[in-house]
Short mmCIF file of the C-alpha atoms (twelve columns), coordinates in Angstrom:
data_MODEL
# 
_entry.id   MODEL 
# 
loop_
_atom_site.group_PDB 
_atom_site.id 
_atom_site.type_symbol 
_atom_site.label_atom_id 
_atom_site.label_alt_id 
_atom_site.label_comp_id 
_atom_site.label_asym_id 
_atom_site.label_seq_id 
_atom_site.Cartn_x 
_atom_site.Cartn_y 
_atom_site.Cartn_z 
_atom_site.pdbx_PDB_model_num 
ATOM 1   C CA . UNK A 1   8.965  4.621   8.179   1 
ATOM 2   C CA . UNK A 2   6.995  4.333   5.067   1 
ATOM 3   C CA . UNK A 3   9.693  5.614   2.465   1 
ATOM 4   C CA . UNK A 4   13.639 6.324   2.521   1 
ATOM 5   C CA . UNK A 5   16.618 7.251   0.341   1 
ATOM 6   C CA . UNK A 6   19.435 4.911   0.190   1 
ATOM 7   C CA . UNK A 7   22.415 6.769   -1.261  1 
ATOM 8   C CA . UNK A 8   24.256 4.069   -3.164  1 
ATOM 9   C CA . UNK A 9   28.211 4.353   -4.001  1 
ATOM 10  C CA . UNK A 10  31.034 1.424   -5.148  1 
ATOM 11  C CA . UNK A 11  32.214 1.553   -1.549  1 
ATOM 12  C CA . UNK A 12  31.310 -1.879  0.705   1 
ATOM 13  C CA . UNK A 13  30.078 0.357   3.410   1 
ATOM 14  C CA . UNK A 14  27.718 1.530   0.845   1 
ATOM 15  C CA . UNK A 15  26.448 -1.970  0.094   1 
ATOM 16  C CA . UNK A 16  26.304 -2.840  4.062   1 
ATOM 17  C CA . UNK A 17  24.482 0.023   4.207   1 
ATOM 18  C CA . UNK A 18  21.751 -1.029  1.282   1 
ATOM 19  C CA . UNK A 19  21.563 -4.544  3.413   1 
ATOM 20  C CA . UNK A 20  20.454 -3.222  6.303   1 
ATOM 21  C CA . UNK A 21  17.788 -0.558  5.253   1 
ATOM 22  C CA . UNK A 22  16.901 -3.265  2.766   1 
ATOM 23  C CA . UNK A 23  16.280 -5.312  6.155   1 
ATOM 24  C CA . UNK A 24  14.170 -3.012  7.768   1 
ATOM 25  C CA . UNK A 25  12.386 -1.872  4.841   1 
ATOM 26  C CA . UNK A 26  11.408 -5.670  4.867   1 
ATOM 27  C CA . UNK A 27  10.362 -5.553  8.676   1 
ATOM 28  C CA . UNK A 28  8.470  -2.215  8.352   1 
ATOM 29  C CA . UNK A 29  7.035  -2.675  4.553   1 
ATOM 30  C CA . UNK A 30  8.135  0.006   3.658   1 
ATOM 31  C CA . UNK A 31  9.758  1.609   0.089   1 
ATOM 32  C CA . UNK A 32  13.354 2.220   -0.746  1 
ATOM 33  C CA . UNK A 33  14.734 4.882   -3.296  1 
ATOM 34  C CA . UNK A 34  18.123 3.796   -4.488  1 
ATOM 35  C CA . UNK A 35  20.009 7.098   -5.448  1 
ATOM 36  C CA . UNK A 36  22.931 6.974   -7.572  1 
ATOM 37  C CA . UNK A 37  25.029 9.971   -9.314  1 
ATOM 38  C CA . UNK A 38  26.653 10.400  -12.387 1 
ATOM 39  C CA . UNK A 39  30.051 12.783  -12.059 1 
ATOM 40  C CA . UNK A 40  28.975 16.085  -14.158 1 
ATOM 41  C CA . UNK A 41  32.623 14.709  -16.382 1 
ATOM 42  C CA . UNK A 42  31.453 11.441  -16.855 1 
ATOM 43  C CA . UNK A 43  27.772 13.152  -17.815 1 
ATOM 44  C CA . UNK A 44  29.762 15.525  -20.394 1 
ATOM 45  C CA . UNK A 45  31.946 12.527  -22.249 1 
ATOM 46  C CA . UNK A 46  28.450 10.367  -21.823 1 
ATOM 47  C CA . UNK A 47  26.833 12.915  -23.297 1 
ATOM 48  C CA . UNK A 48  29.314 13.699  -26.576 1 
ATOM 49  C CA . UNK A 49  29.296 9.921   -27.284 1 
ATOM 50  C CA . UNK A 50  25.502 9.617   -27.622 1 
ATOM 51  C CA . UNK A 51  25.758 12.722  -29.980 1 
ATOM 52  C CA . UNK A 52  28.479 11.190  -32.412 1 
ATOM 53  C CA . UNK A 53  26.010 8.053   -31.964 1 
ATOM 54  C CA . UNK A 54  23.270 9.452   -32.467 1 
ATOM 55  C CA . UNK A 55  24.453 11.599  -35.648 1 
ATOM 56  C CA . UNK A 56  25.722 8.545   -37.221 1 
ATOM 57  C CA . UNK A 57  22.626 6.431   -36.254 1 
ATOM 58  C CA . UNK A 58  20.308 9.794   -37.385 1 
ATOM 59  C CA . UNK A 59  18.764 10.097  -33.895 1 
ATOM 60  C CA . UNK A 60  18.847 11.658  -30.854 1 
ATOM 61  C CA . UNK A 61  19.548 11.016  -27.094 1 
ATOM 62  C CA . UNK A 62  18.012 12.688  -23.977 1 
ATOM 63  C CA . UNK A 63  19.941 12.921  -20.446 1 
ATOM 64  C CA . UNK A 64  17.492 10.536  -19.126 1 
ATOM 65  C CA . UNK A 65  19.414 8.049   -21.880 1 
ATOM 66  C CA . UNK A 66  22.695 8.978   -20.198 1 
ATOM 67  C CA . UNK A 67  20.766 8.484   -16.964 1 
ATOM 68  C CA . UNK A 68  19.751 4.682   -17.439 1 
ATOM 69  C CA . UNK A 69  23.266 3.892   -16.696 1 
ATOM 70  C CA . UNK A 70  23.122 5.100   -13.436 1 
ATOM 71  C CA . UNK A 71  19.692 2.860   -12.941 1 
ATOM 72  C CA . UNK A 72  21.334 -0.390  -14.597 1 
ATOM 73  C CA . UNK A 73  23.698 0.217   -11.888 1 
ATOM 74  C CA . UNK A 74  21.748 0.620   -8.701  1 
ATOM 75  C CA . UNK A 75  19.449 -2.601  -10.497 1 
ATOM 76  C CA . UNK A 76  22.619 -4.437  -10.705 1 
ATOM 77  C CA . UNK A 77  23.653 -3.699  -7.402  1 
ATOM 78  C CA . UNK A 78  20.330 -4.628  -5.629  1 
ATOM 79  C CA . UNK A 79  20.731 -8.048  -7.231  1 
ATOM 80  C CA . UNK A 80  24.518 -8.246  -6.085  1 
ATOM 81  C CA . UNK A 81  22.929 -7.519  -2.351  1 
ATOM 82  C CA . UNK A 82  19.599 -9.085  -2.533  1 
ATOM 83  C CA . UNK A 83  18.547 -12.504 -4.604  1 
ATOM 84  C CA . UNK A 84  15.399 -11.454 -3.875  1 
ATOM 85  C CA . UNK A 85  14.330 -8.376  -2.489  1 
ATOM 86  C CA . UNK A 86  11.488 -8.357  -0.048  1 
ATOM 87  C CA . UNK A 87  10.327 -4.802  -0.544  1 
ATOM 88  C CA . UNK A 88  9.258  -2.443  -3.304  1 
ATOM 89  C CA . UNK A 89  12.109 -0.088  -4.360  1 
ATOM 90  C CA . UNK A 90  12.917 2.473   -6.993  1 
ATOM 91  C CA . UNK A 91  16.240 3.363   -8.673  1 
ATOM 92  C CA . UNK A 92  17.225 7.392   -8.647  1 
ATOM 93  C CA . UNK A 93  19.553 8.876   -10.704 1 
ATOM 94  C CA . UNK A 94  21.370 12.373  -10.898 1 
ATOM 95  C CA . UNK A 95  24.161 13.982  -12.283 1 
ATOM 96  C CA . UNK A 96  26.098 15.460  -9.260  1 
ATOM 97  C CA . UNK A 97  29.820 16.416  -8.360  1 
ATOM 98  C CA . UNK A 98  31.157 16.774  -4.779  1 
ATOM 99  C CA . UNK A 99  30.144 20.455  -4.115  1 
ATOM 100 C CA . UNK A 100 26.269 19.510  -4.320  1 
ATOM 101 C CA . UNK A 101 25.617 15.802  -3.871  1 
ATOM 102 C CA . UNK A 102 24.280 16.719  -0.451  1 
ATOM 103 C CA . UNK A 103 21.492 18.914  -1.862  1 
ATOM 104 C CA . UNK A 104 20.615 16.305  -4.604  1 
ATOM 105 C CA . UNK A 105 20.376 13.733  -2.147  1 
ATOM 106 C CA . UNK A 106 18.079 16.023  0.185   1 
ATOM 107 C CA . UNK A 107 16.362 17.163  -2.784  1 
ATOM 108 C CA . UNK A 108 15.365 13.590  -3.741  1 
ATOM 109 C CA . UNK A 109 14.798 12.843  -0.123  1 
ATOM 110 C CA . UNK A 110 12.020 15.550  -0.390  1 
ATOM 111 C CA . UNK A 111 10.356 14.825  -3.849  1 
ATOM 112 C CA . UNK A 112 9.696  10.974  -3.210  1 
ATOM 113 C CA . UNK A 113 8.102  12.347  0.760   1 
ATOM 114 C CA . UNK A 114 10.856 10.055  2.784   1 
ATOM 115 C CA . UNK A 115 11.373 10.309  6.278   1 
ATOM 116 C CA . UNK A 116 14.893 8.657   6.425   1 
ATOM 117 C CA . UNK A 117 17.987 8.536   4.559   1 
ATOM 118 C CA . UNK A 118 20.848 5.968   4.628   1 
ATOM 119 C CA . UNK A 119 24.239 6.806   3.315   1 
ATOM 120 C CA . UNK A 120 28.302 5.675   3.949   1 
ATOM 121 C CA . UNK A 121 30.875 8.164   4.078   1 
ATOM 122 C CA . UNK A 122 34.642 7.954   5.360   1 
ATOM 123 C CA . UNK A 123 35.744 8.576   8.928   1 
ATOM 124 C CA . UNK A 124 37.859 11.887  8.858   1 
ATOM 125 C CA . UNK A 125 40.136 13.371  11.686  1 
ATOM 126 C CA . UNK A 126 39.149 15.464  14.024  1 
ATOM 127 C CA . UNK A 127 40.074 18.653  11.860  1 
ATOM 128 C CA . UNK A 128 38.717 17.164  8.601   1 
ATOM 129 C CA . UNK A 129 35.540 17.317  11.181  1 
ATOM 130 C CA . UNK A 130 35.478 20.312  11.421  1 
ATOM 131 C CA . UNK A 131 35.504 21.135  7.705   1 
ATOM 132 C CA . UNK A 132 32.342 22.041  6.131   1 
ATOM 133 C CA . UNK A 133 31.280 20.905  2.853   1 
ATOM 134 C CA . UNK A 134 30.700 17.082  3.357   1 
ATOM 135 C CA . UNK A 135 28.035 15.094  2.208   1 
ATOM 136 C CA . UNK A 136 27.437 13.099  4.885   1 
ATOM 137 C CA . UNK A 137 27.778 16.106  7.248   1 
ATOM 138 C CA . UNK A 138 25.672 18.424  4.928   1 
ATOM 139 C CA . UNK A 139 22.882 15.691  5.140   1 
ATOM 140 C CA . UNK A 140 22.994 15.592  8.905   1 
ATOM 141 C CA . UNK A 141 22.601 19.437  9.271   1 
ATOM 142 C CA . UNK A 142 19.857 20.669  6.775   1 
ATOM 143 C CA . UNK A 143 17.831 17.289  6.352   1 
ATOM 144 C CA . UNK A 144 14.655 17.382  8.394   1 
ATOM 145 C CA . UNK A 145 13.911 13.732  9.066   1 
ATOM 146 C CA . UNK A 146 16.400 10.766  9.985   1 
ATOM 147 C CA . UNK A 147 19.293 10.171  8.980   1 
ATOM 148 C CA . UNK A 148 21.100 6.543   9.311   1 
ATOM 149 C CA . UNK A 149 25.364 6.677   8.309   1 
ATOM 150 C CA . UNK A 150 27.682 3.747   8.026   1 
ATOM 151 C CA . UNK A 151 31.247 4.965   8.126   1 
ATOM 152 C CA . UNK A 152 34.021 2.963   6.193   1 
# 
């Protein structure tokens, strides 16, 4: 493994989940991508504040602006679970609701070339199994390389 995508949440199996592929990506040498999400709701009220800010300040904001919140975040967090990480790494960010997190994920998986992603997700009945439309279980079925989860 040379590269994978670490899908990072507020959930402790989330930040088990960073420890250990931060653990091997220590053993192998290899490069993590930290992907976060922004709610598309949370994007929206992000991005009306900027504009009132920015129309009082006489500027303008970009969604990559509204984005750097998502990479303090994930640079936050990798200091919360590392003092000092061992391994090159890279903060992602996207805006992303429930119904298509799993394709942003695999779609990041794909542009940065990694061959594994880690992610958490919650344990679910046996008919919540059965549901489609999970992003842990959307990840499993349509992403081509390996996939590590850590159930909460």
């Amino acid at each position: 493994m040379e590269r994978a995508l670490v899908v990072v949440d507020d959930t402790e199996a989330s930040l088990e989940m960073l420890q250990k592929a931060g653990e091997i990506a220590e053993g192998l040498g290899a490069k993590l991508y930290l992907f976060g999400t922004l709610d598309p709701e949370e994007f929206d009220e992000a991005r009306e504040t900027l504009d009132t800010i920015g129309e009082v300040e006489n500027t303008s904001y970009t969604d990559s602006d509204i984005l750097k919140t998502v990479h303090n975040s994930l640079n936050e967090t990798i200091e919360e679970v590392f003092t000092e990480p061992d391994f090159e790494y890279e903060t992602v960010g996207a805006v992303a609701g429930e119904g298509d997190r799993a394709s942003k994920v695999i779609e990041a998986a794909e542009k940065f070339e990694c061959e594994h992603i880690f992610l958490s997700g919650r344990k679910r009945s046996p008919t919540g199994k059965a549901l489609f439309g999970d992003t842990v279980q959307s990840v499993l079925l349509d992403f081509d390389g390996e996939v590590t989860v850590n159930l909460q």
